[in-house]
C-alpha positions in Angstrom: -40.5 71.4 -5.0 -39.8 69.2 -1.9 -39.7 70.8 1.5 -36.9 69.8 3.8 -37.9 69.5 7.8 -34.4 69.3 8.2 -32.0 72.6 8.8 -29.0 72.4 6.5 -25.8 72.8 9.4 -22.6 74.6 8.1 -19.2 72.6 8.4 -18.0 75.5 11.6 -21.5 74.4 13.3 -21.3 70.8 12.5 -18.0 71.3 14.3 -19.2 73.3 17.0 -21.4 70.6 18.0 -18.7 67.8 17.9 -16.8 69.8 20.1 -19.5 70.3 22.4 -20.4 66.7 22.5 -17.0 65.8 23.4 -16.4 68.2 26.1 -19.1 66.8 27.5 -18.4 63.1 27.1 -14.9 64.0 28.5 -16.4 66.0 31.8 -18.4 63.1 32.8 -15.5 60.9 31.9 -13.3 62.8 34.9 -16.4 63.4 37.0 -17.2 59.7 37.4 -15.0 56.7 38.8 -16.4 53.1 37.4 -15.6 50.7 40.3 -16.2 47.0 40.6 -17.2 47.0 44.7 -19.5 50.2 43.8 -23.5 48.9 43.6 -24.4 51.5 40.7 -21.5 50.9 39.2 -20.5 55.0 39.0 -19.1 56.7 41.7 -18.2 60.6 42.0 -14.3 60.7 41.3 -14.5 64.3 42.9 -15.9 62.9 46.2 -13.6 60.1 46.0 -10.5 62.6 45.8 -12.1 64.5 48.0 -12.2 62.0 50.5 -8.3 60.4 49.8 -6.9 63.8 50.3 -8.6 64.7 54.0 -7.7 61.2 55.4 -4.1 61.6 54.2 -4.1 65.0 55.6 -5.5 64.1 58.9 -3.0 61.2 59.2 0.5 63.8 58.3 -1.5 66.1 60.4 -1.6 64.1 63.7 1.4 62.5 63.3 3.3 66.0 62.9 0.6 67.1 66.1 2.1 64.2 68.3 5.6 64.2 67.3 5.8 68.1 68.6 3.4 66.9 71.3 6.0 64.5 72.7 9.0 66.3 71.7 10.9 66.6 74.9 14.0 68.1 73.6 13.6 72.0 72.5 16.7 71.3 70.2 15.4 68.5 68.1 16.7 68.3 64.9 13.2 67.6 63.5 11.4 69.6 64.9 11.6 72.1 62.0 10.2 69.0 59.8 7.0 68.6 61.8 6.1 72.1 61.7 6.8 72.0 57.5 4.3 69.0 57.6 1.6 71.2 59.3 2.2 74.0 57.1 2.6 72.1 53.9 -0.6 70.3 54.6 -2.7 73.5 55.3 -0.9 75.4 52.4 -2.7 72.6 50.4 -5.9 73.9 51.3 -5.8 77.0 50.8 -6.6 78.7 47.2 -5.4 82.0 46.1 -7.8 83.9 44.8 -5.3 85.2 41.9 -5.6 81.6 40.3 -9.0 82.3 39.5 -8.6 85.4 38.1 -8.7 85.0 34.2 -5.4 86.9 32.2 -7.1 89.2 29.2 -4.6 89.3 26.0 
């Protein structure tokens, strides 16, 4: 009788391990940004995002800042805009901690 090194896998572990391999695959697939200027080749996508979102938000954020700044009119009709900018741009920032909070069935 021959003696097989090899574990026989059932068809719901066989699957199991697809499914891990591709979650995988597909996490460093969204983790990673391929760029031609980039040296490696490989860039961090979440760094990159990272990075997009605070210059944008510093730019809407001192240009709200300087608007109010120079605002010489107390009844400017945009005034009320500005303000939304500030708020809208440090709503984005901030996470609610009931998001996080996984729902039971």
């Amino acid at each position: 009788m021959e003696e097989t090194s090899e574990l026989t896998l059932t068809p719901t572990i066989k699957r199991r391990k697809i499914d891990l391999e591709l979650q995988l695959e597909e996490k460093q697939y969204n983790d990673s940004y391929a760029s031609c200027c980039s040296r490696t080749g490989r860039t961090d996508a979440r760094l990159l995002r990272y990075a997009s979102r605070f210059t944008i938000s510093t730019i809407v954020l001192t240009f709200a800042c300087v608007q109010i700044a120079i605002n010489d009119d107390p009844c400017n009709n945009l005034m009320p805009f500005y303000t939304s900018l500030i708020t809208l741009v440090v709503g984005s920032y901030v996470k609610l901690d009931g998001n996080k909070l996984e729902q039971k069935k």
